[in-house]
C-alpha positions as CSV (number, residue, x, y, z in Angstrom):
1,X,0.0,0.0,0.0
2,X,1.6,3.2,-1.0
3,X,2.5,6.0,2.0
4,X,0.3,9.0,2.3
5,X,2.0,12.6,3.3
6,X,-0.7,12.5,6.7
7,X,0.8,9.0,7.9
8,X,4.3,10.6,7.0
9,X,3.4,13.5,9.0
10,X,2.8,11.3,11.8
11,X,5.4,9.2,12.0
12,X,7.3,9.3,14.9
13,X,11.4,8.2,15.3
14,X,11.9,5.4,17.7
15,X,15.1,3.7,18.9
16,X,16.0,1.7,15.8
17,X,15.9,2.8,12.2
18,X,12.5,2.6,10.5
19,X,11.9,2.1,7.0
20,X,8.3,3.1,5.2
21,X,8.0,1.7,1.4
22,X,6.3,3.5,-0.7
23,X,6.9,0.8,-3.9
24,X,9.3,0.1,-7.2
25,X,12.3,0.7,-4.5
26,X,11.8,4.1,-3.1
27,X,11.2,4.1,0.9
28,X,11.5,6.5,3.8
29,X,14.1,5.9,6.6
30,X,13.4,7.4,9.9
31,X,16.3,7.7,12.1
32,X,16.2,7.8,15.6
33,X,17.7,11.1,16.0
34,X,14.5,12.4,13.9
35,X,15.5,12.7,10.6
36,X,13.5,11.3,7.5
37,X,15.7,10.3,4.4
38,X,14.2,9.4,0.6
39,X,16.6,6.7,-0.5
40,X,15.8,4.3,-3.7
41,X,16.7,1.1,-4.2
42,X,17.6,-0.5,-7.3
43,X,20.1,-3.1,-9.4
44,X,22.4,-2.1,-11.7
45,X,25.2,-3.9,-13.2
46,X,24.1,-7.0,-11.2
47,X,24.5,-4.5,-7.8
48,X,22.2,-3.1,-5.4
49,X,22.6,0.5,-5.0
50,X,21.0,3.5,-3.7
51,X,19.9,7.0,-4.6
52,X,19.4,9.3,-2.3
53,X,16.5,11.6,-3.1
54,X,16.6,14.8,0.0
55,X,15.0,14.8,3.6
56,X,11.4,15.0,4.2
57,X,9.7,17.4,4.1
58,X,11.9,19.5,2.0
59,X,11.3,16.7,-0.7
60,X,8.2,16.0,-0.3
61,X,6.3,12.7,-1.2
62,X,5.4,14.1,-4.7
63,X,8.7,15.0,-5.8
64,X,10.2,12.3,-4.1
65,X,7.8,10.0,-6.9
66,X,9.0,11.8,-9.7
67,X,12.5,11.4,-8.8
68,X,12.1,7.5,-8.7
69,X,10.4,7.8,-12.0
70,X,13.1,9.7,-13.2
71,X,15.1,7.0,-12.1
72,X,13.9,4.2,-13.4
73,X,13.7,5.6,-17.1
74,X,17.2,6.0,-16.8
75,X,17.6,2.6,-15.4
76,X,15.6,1.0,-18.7
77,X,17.8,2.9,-20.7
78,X,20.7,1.5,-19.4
79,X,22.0,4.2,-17.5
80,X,23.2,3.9,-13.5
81,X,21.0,6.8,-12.0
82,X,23.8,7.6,-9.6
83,X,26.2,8.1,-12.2
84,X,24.4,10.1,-13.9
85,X,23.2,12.2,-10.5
86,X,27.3,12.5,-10.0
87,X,28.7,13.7,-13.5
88,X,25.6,16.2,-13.6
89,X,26.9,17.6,-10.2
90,X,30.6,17.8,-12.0
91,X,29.3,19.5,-14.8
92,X,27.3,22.3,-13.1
93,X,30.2,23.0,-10.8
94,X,32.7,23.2,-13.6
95,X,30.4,25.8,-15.5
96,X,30.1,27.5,-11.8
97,X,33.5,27.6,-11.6
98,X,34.5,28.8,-15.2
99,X,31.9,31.7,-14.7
100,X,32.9,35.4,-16.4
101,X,32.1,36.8,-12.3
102,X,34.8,33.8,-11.0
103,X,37.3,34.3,-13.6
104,X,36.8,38.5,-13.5
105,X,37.2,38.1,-9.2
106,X,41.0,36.0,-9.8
């Protein structure tokens, strides 16, 4: 049965680490410090992997569905999601750092 954002809501941490799935590999761990986590599971290269999605409620249970959709069209193309989630990270901060206001600063 998928989550709800009310049940998330009220979700309380205990002393272990809790895990609510929401379905094709996307979850939501609650630590016991408090803090709610949007990992995804999924197999790639004959490995299980994760990608993390953000904290709830800054990501919120919406978003966090359209990031695993995202995902998984990468995955049935044959791309590793986290990969890709890494070299778009390298790319943006190379353009940040080649910037006319960077270079004009040094």
């Amino acid at each position: 049965m998928p989550l709800t954002d009310t049940a998330l809501r009220k979700v309380k941490p205990t002393d272990k680490v809790q895990r609510l799935f929401d379905g094709s590999g996307l979850y939501l761990e609650i630590t016991p410090t408090g803090g709610k986590l949007w990992p995804q599971k999924y197999r790639f290269g004959g490995k299980e992997k994760r990608l993390a999605h953000g904290t709830y409620p800054e990501v919120s249970l919406a978003d966090a569905r359209e990031r695993r959709e995202a995902a998984r069209k990468l995955l049935a193309t044959g791309v590793d999601p986290g990969e890709h989630k890494k070299a778009v990270r390298d790319a943006t901060e190379e353009r940040d750092a080649n910037s006319f206001e960077v270079v004009a600063r040094e």
